[in-house]
C-alpha positions in Angstrom: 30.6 46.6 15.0 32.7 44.1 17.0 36.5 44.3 16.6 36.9 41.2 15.2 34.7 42.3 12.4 36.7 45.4 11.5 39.6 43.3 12.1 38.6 40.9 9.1 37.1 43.3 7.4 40.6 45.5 7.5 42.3 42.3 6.1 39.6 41.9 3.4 41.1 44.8 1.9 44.3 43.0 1.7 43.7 39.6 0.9 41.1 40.2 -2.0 43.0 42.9 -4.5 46.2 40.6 -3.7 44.6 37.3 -4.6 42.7 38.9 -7.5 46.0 40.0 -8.8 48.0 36.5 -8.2 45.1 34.5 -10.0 45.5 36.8 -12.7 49.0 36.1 -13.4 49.0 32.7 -12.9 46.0 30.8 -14.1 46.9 27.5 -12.4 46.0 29.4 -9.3 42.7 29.8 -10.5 42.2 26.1 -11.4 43.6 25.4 -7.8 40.9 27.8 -6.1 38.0 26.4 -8.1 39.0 22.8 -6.7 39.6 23.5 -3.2 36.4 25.3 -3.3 34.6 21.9 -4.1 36.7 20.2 -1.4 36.5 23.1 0.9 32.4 22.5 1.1 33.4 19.8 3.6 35.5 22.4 6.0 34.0 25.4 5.6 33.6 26.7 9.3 37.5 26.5 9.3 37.2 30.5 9.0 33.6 31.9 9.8 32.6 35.3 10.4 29.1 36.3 11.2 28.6 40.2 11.0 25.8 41.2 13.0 25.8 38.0 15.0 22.1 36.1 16.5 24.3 33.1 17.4 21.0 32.5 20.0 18.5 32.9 16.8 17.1 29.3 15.8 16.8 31.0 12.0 18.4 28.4 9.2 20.8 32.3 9.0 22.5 33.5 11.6 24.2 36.8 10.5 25.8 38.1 7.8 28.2 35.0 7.0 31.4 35.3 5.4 33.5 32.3 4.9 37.4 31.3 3.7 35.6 29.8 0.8 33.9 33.6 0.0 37.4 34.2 -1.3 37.8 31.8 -3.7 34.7 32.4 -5.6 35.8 36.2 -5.4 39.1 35.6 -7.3 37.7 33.2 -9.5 34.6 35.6 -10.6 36.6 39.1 -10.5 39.2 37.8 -13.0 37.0 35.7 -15.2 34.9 39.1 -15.8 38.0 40.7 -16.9 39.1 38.1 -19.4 35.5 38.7 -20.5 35.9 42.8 -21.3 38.0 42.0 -24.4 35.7 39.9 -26.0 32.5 41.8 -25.1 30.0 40.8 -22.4 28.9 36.6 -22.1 25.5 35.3 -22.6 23.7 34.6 -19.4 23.7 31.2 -17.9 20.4 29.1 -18.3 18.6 29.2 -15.6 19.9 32.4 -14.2 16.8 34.6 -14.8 14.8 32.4 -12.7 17.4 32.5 -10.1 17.4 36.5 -10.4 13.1 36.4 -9.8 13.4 34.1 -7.1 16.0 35.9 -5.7 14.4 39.9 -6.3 10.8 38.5 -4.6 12.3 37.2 -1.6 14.4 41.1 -1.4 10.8 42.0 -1.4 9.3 40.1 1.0 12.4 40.4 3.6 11.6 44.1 2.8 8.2 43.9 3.3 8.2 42.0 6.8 8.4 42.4 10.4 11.5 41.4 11.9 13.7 42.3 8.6 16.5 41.7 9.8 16.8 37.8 9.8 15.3 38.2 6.3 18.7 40.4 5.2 20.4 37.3 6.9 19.3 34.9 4.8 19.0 36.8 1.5 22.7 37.3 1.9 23.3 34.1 1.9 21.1 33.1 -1.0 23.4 36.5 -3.1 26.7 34.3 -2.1 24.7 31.5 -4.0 24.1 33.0 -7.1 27.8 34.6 -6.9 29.1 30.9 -6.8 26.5 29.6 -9.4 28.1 32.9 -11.7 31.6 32.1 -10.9 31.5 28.3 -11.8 29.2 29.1 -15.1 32.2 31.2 -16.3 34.6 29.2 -15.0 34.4 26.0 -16.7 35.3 25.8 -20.5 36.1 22.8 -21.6 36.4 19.2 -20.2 39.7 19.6 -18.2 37.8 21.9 -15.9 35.2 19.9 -15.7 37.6 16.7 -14.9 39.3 19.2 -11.9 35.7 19.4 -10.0 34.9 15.7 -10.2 38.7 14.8 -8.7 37.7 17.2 -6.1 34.2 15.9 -5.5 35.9 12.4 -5.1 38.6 13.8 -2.2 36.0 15.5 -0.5 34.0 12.4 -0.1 36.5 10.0 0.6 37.8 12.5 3.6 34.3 13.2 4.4 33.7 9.3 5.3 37.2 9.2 7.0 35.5 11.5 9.6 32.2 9.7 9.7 33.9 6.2 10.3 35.9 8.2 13.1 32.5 9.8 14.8 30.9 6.3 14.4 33.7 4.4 15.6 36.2 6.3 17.6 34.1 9.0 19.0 30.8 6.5 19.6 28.2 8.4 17.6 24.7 6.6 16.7 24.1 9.0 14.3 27.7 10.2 12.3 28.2 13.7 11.0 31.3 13.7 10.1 32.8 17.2 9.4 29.4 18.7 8.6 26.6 20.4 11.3 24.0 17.4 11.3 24.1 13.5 10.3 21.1 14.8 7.8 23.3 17.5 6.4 26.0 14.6 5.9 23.3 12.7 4.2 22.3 15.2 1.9 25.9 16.2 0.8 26.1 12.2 -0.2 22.7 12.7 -1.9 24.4 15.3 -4.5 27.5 13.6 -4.8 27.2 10.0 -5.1 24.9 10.1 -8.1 27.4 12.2 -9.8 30.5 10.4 -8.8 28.1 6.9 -9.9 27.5 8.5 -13.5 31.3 9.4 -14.3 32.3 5.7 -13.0 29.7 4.7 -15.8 31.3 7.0 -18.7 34.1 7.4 -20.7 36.6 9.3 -18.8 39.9 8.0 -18.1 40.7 4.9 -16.3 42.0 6.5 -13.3 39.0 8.9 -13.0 36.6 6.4 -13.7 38.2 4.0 -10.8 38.3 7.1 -7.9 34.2 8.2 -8.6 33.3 4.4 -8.1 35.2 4.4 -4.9 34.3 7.6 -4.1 30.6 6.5 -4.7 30.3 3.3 -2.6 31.9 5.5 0.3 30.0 8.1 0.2 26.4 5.5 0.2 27.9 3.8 3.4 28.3 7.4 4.8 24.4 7.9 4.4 24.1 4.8 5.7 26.1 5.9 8.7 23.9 8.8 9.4 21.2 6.5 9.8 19.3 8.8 8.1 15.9 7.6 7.5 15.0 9.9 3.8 19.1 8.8 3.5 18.3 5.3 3.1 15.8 5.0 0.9 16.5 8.0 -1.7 20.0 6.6 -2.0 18.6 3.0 -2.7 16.8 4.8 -5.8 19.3 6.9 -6.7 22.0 4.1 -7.2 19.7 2.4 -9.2 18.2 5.0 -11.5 22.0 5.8 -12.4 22.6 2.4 -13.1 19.7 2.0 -15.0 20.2 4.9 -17.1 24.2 5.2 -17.7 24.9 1.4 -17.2 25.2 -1.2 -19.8 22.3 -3.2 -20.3 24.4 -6.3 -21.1 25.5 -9.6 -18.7 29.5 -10.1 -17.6 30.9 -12.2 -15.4 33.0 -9.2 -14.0 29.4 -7.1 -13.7 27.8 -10.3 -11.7 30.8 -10.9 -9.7 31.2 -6.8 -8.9 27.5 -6.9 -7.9 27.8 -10.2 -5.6 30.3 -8.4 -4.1 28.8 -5.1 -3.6 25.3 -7.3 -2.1 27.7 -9.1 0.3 29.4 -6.0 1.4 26.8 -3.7 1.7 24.1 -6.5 3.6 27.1 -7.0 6.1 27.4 -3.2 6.8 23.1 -2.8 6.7 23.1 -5.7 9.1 26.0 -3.5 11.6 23.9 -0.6 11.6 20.3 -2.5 11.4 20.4 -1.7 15.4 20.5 1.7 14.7 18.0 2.3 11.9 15.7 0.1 14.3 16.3 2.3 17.4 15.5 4.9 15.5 12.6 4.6 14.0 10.9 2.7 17.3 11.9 5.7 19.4 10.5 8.8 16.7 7.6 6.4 16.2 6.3 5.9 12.4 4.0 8.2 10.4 1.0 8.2 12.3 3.3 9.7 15.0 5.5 11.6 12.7 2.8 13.5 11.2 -0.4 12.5 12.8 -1.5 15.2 15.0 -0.5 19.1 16.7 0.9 18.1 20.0 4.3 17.1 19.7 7.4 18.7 17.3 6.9 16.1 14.5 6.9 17.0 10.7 3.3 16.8 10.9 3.2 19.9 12.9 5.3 21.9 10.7 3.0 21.8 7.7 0.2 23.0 10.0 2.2 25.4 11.0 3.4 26.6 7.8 -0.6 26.5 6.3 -1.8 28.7 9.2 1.3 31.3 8.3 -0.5 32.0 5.2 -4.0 32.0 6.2 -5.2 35.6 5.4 -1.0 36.7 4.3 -0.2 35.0 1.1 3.0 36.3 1.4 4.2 34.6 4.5 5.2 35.7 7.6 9.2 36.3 6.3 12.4 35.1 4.7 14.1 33.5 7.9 11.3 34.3 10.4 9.6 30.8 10.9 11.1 30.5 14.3 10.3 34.2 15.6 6.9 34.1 14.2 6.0 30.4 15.7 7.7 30.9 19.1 6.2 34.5 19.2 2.7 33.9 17.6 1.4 30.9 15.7 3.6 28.0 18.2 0.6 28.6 21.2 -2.3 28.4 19.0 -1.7 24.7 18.6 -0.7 23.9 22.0 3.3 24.4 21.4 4.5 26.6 24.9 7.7 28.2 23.4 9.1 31.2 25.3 8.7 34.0 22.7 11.9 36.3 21.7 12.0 39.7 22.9 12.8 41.6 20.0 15.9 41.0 17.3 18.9 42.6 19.9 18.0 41.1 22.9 18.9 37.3 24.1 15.6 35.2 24.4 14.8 33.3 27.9 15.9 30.2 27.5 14.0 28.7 30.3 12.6 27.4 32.5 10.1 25.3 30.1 6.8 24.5 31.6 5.9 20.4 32.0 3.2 20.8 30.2 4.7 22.8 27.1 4.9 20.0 24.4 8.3 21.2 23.0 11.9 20.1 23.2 14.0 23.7 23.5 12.7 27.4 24.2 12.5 28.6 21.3 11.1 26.8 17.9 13.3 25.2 15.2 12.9 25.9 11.6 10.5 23.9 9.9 11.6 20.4 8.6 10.8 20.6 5.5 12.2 23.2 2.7 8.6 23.1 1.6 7.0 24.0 4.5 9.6 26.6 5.2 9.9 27.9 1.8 5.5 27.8 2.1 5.7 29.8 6.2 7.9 32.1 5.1 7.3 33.1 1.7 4.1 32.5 0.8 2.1 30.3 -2.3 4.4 33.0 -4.5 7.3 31.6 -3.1 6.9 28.2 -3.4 5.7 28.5 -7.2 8.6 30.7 -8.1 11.6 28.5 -6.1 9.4 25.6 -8.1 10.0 27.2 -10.8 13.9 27.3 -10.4 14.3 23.9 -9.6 12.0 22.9 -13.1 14.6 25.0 -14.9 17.8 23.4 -13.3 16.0 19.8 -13.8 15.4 21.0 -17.2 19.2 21.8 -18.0 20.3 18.6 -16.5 17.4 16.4 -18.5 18.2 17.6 -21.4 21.5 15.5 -20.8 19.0 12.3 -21.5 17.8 13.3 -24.9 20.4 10.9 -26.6 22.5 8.2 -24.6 26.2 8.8 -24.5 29.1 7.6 -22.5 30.4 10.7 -23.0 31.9 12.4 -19.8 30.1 15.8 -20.3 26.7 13.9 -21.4 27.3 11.7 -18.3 28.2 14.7 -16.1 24.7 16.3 -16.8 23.1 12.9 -16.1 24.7 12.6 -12.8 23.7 16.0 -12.0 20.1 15.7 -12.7 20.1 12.7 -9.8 22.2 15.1 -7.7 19.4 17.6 -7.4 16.8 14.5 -7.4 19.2 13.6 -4.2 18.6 17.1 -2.5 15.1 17.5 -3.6 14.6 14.1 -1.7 16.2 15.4 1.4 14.4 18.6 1.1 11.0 16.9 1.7 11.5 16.5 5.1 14.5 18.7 5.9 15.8 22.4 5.7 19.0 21.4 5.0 19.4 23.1 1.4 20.1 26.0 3.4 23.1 25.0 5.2 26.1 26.9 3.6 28.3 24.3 2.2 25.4 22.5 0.6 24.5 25.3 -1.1 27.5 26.2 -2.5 28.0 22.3 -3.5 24.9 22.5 -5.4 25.5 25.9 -6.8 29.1 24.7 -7.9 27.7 22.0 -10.0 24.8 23.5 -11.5 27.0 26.3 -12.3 29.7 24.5 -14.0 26.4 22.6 -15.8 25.0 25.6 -16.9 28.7 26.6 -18.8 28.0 22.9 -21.1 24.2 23.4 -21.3 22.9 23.2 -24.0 23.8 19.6 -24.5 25.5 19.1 -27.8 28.5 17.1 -28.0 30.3 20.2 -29.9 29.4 22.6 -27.1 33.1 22.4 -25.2 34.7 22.1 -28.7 33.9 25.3 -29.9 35.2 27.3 -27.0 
């Protein structure tokens, strides 16, 4: 083990029993943690660690990753158990069981596969999920909480499109990203956040509140829009309007046809700024035909081939977090794809020279654009019908949200919730961003502190 490692690790035995014991004594602490956690999605490589380091690995996992925000959800979860032991142990959060299958096949297959140990990678990561998921369940009892996490939400966006105006503006980006890895990871963190922000601008929280998410929300859309992200663009366009359809008043003002004129003017002025872009774009990636027409280029097409031909006679897949060993070792050559395989999980891959003729961009192959095809390659048919599963369970939770029409913060809340994993299900078709760290934990977070007001009854929070 590097130094570095057992240098962090040394001051993990410090840190954690020290900030366990602070947020115990003073419970504004906590409150504190669980809302820079929300913000801190948008900086979490401040402080990275990667244990067991592939930095030169093209997996969607590098190593076993520990991040500043690890602690947070730490102190939160350690000290909420213990305010639990008095009172006996909590009912499970809905949704959880799914979560725990999903989560024990995938320990499986990792287990089961060859290379295992970019499988541990990722199933690490996918543990620090469910810890956050856990900690956020817990933590949010009543409406106060739930008011914290939406301020929070509304900072992180508003800073996140400070950044993305800078990369677009100062820095000459086509494409912004602003804090985040990827202009597509930037779009999908908009994707789960705008709808929310959208819904609570529609409910009955307080003025103030109701004023930062709408502000908050038309930010964060021109962020997608800055990605000139091509999913971005049009899943936003629905999302806006299935939130305003569904939490907005039905009824004619002049202030809602003056607001909209506005908005319209605003928003063609900045589509007509970037229209270069989204042009430039999609002539130089070509359209569908190109995109997923045929084996002898990297487009999406190819991926879903790829992923179809990993299952072929193994309906397990070939791996949790092996796409790119298995395709640049085995299945990338079959189809005409010329990658230069790895040599084993210890030792650095070439990383060139790449033949003319090779019909790839880099050495080695990315992971598949799509969470389905990835989730398909490296898991199997049982894979994708158990992570289908989980995702009908959290849509469930958030619908149920729907079943009467309220203004209400915490019925609105759910709403926007249910269009925030609409948002990163739309992503997901055609990229693997779900994976990405601080998306996940954003999702998690919010499905989390939905799971603590689920089932939807307006007395829910009052009785706790």
């Amino acid at each position: 083990m590097e130094t570095k490692s057992l240098i962090f690790l040394a001051l993990c035995s410090v840190v954690i029993p020290v900030g366990v014991a602070l947020v115990g004594k003073y419970p504004r602490l906590k409150d504190f943690c669980a809302a820079l956690m929300v913000f801190g999605t948008t900086e979490y490589g401040l402080r990275t660690i990667n244990f067991y380091s592939r930095e030169w690995y093209r997996g969607t996992t590098r190593g076993f990753e520990l991040c500043w925000l690890d602690f947070l959800w730490i102190f939160i979860l350690v000290d909420e158990r213990r305010l639990a032991r008095p009172a006996g142990p909590r009912p499970l959060p809905f949704s959880l069981g799914s979560m725990l299958v999903f989560f024990a096949y995938n320990a499986l297959n990792a287990a089961l596969s060859e290379p295992k140990l970019f499988g541990l990678f990722e199933l690490s990561k996918a543990l620090r999920g469910l810890m956050v998921f856990l900690a956020f369940a817990y933590y949010v009892k009543d409406e106060r909480a739930l008011r914290r996490l939406v301020w929070a939400l509304c900072i992180a966006v508003i800073y996140e499109w400070f950044w993305t105006v800078h990369a677009r503006l100062v820095l000459g980006h086509a494409r912004s990203e602003g804090t985040l890895s990827h202009p597509n990871a930037l779009s999908m963190y908009n994707l789960i956040a705008v709808p929310l922000l959208l819904a609570v601008a529609l409910s009955d929280a307080g003025p103030r509140l109701r004023k930062a998410c709408g502000i908050a929300a038309f930010l964060g859309t021109t962020s997608v829009l800055f990605t000139v992200s091509r999913a971005g663009l049009f899943s936003i366009a629905l999302l806006l309007l299935a939130v305003g359809l569904t939490c907005g008043s039905l009824r004619i003002t002049p202030a809602k046809v003056l607001a909209a004129a506005l908005l319209l003017v605003m928003g063609a002025v900045l589509y007509a700024k970037l229209a270069p872009s989204f042009e430039a774009r999609f002539a130089s990636e070509g359209g569908l035909e190109k995109e997923y027409g045929g084996e002898d280029n990297e487009g999406r097409g190819v991926y879903l081939t790829l992923a179809e031909m990993m299952t072929d006679g193994n309906v397990w897949g070939c791996g949790l977090n092996n796409w790119s060993y298995c395709v640049s070792n085995q299945y990338g050559p079959r189809i005409g794809l010329q990658y230069l395989p790895y040599r084993g999980t210890d030792e650095v891959p070439p990383d060139g020279p790449i033949p003319a003729d090779a019909n790839i961009d880099a050495p080695q192959a990315p992971p598949g654009h799509s969470l389905y095809a990835i989730t398909l390659g490296e898991t199997g048919w049982p894979g994708v019908l158990l992570f289908l599963w989980v995702w009908l369970r959290w849509l469930w939770m958030a619908g149920s949200f729907f079943s009467r029409r309220s203004s209400a913060f915490r019925s609105r809340f759910g709403v926007g919730v249910f269009f925030s994993l609409a948002g990163a299900f739309s992503q997901s078709v055609v990229e693997w961003e779900y994976r990405q760290t601080p998306l996940l934990f954003l999702l998690h977070i919010l499905l989390g502190a939905l799971a603590a007001v689920y089932p939807a009854r307006p007395s829910v929070l009052a009785r706790r």
